[in-house]
C-alpha positions as CSV (number, residue, x, y, z in Angstrom):
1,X,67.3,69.0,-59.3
2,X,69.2,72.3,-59.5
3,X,72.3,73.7,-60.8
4,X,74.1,72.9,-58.1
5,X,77.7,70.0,-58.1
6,X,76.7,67.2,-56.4
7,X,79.4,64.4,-56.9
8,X,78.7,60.4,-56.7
9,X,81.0,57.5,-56.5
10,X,79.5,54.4,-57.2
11,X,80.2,50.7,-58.1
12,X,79.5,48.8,-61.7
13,X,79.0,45.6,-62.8
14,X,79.4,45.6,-66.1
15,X,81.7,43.3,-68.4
16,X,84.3,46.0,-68.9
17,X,86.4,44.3,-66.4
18,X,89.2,47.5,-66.4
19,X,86.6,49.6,-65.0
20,X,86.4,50.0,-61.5
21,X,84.3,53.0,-60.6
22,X,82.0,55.8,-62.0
23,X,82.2,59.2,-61.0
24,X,79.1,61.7,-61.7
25,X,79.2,65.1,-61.6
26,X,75.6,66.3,-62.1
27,X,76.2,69.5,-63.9
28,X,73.0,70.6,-64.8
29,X,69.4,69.3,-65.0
30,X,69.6,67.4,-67.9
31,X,73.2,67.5,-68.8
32,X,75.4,65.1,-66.9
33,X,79.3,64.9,-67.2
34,X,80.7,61.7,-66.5
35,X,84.4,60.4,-65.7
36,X,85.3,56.8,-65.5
37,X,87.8,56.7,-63.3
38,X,90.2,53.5,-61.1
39,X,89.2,53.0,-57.3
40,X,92.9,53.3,-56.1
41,X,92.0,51.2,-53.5
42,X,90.7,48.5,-55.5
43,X,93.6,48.6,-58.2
44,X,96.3,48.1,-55.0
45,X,96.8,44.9,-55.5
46,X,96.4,43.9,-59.0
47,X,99.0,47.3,-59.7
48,X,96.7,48.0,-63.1
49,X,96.8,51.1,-65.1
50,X,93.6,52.6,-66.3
51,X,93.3,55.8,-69.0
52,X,90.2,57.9,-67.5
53,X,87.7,57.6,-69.8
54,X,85.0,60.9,-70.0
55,X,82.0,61.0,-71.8
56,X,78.9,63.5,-71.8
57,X,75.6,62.7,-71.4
58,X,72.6,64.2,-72.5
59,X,69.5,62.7,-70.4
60,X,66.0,63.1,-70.9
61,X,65.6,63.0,-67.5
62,X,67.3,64.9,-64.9
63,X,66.6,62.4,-62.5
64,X,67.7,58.9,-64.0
65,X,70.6,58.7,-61.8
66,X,68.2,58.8,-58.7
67,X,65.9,56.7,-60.1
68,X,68.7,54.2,-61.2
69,X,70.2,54.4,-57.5
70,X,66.8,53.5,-56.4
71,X,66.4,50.6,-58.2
72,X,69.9,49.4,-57.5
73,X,68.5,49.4,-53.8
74,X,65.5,48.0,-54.4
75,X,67.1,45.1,-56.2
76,X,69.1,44.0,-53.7
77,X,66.4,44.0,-50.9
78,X,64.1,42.1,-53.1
79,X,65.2,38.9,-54.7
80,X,63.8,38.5,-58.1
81,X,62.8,34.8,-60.5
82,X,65.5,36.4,-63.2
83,X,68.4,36.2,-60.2
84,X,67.8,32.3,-59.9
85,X,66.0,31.0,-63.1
86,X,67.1,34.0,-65.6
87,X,68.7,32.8,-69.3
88,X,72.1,33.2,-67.4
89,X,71.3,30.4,-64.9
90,X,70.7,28.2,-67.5
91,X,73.6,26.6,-68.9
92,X,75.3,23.5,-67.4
93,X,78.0,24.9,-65.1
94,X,79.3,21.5,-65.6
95,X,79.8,21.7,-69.6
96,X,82.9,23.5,-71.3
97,X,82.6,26.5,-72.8
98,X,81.4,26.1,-76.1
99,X,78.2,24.4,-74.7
100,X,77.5,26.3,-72.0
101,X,77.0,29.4,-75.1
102,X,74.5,27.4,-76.9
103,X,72.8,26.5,-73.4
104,X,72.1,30.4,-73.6
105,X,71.5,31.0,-76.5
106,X,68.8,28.2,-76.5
107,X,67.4,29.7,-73.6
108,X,67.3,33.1,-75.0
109,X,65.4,31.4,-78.0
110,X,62.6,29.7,-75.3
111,X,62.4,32.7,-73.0
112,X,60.5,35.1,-75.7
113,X,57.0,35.7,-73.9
114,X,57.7,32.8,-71.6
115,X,58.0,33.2,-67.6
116,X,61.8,32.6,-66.5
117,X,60.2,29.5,-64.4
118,X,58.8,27.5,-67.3
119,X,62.2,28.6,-69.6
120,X,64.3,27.0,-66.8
121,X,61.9,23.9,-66.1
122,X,61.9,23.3,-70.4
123,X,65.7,23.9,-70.4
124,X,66.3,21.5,-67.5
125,X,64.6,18.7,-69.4
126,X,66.5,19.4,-72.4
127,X,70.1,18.9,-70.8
128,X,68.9,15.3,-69.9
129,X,69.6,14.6,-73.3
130,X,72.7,16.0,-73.4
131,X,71.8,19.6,-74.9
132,X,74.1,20.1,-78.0
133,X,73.7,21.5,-81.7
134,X,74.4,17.8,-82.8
135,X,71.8,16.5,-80.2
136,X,69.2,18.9,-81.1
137,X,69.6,18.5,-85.2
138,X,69.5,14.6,-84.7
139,X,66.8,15.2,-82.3
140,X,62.8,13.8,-84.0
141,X,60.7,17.4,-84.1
142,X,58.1,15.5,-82.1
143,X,60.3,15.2,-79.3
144,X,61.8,18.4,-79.1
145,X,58.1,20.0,-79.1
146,X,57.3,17.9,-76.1
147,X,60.3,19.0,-74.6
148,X,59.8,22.3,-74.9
149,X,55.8,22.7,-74.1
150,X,54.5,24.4,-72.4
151,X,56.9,27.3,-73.3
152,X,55.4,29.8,-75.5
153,X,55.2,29.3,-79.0
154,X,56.8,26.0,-78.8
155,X,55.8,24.5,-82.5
156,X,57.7,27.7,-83.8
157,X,60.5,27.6,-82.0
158,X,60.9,23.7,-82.1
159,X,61.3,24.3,-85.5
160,X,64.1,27.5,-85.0
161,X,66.2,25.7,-83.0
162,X,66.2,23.1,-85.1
163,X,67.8,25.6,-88.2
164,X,69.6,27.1,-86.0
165,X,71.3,24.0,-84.9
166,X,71.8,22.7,-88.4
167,X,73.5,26.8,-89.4
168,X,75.8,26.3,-86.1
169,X,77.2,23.2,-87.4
170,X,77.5,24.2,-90.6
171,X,78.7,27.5,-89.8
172,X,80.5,27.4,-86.6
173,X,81.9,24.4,-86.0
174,X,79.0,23.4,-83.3
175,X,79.4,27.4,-81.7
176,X,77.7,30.1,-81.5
177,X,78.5,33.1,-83.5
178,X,80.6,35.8,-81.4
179,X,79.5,39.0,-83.2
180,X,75.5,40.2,-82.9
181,X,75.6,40.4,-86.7
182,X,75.5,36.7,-87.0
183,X,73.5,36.3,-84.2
184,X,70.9,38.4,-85.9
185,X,71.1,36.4,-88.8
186,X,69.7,32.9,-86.7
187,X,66.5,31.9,-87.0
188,X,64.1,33.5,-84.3
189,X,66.9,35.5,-82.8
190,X,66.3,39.2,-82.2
191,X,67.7,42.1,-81.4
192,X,66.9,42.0,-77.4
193,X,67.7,38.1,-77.4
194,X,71.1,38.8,-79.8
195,X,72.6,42.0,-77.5
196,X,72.2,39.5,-74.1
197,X,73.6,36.6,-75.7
198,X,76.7,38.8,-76.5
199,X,76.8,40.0,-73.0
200,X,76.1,36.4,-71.0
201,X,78.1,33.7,-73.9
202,X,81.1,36.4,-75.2
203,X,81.3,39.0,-72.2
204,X,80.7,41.3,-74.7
205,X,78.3,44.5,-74.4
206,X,76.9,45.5,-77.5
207,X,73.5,46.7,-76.9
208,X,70.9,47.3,-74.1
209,X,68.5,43.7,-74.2
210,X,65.5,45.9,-73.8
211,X,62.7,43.0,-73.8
212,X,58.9,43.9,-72.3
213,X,59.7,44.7,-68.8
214,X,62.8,47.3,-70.1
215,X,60.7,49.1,-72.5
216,X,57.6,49.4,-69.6
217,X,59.8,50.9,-67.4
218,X,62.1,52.9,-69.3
219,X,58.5,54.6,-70.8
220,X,56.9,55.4,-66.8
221,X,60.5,56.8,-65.6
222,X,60.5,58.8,-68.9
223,X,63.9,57.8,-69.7
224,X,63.0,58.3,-73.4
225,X,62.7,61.6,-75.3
226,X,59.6,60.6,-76.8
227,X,56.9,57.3,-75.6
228,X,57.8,54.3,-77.5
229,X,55.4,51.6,-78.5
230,X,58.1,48.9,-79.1
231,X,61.1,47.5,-77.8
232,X,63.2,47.9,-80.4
233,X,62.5,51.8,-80.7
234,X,63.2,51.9,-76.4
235,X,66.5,50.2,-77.0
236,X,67.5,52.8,-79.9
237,X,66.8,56.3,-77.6
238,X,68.4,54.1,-74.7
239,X,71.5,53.6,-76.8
240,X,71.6,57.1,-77.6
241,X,71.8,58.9,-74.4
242,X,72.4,56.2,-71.6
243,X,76.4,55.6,-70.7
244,X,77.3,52.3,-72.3
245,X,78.7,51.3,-68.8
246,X,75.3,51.1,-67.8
247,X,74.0,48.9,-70.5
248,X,74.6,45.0,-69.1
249,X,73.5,46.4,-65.8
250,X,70.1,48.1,-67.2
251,X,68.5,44.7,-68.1
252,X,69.0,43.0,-65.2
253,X,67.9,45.6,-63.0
254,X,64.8,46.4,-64.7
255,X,63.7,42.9,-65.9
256,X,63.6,42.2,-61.8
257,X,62.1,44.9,-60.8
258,X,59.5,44.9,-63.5
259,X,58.9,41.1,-61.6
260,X,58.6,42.2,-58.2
261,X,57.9,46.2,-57.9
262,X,56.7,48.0,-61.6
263,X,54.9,44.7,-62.4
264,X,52.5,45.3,-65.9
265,X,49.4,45.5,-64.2
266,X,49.1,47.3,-60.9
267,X,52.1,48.0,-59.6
268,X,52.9,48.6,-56.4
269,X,54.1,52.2,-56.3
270,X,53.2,52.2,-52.9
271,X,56.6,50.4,-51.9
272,X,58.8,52.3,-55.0
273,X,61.8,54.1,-53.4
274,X,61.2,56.3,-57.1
275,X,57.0,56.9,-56.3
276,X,57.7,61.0,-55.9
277,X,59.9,61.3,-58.6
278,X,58.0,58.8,-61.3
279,X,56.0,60.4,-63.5
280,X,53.5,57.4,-63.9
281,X,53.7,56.4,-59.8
282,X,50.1,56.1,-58.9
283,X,51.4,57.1,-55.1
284,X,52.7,60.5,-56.0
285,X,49.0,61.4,-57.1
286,X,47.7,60.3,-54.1
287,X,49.9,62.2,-51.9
């Protein structure tokens, strides 16, 4: 990438429902200048007011937009198991509010190291028996743990949402807390499982959910000034350079295409719309 303006207009879906559009100016290599700007065309009707929002960027990656573009595309060409059986899809779209939160939050709790198709098949089973903190307390541990299997870990986190369910009653009135300090505070809840929960139950963003397929990615596209070995310490750099904007967004994007394209083992960089401008694509050595 060189010095010179190029300007981009492109389209967010993110849970800052004032914000219509993004517009980048790529100013430099690594520096990038962004202004949030309304779409006039799509504030028309509704006749809202924004105040432009502008932010600098400092990237360690000059071409992260690109790349991000790319995967945008890729995305939508090639459906993905997070789309259809993701923590999001989880809750009953039949239940009020309040329940649907602890429906994700539950399935936040199962999905840790568990396939999005056994999370959805466990959760599934646990609605038949009307999925609730008062259900789940009253609920033998016996039961729940043949509920659960064969999700990962189920014994443990039998037993966390148990607590869990017990602190939510106690605590909560039979909700969910709406702040990720709280959150944090529940048993087997962490960081990557808190900041989505925020983002899917409360609409709120406050943090990148950087789980395995987030931090393998963001480490081949060099989105990080330095290699990480854990999430935690991906989701930190992310945080510190990437525009908040872009953080609900990030972890859908990358958990599907770390299913279907950047997959752990072998992936196919053959078919990567980013394989000349990866530094870990396999295809750009070959060519």
């Amino acid at each position: 990438m060189t010095d010179k303006k190029a300007r981009q207009i492109v389209k967010k879906d993110n849970a800052d429902k004032d914000l219509k559009s993004t517009e980048i100016k790529i100013c430099s290599a690594t520096i990038i200048k962004c202004e949030v700007v309304p779409e006039s065309s799509l504030l028309e009707d509704k006749r809202i007011s924004l105040t432009s929002v502008k932010m600098e960027v400092e990237s360690p990656n000059a071409n992260w937009w690109q790349q991000l573009e790319n995967v945008r595309l890729m995305r939508a060409e090639k459906p993905a198991p997070v789309d259809s059986l993701g923590c999001h899809q989880c809750a009953d779209k039949d239940a009020d509010e309040k329940t649907q939160r602890f429906h994700k939050l539950v399935a936040l709790m199962l999905s840790s190291q568990t396939k999005d198709e056994t999370t959805f098949e466990a959760m599934n089973r646990l609605k038949t028996i009307s999925l609730t903190p008062g259900s789940v307390k009253d609920m033998p541990i016996g039961d729940l743990e043949k509920l659960l299997h064969p999700v990962s870990f189920y014994k443990n986190k039998a037993k966390y949402l148990k607590q869990t369910s017990q602190i939510l009653i106690d605590k909560y009135n039979a909700d969910i807390p709406d702040n990720i300090q709280e959150l944090l505070k529940l048993p087997g809840v962490g960081p990557k499982m808190g900041h989505i929960c925020m983002a899917t139950a409360w609409n709120k963003v406050t943090g990148i959910g950087v789980d395995t397929h987030v931090h393998r990615i963001a480490n081949r596209l060099a989105w990080l000034k330095q290699p990480t070995k854990e999430p935690e310490q991906t989701r930190i750099q992310l945080e510190s350079w990437l525009p908040k904007h872009l953080w609900a967004e990030v972890n859908h994007l990358f958990v599907g295409f770390g299913q279907t394209i950047c997959t752990p083992l072998r992936p196919n960089c053959g078919e990567c719309l980013n394989k000349h401008i990866c530094p870990a694509s396999t295809a750009s050595k070959k060519s």
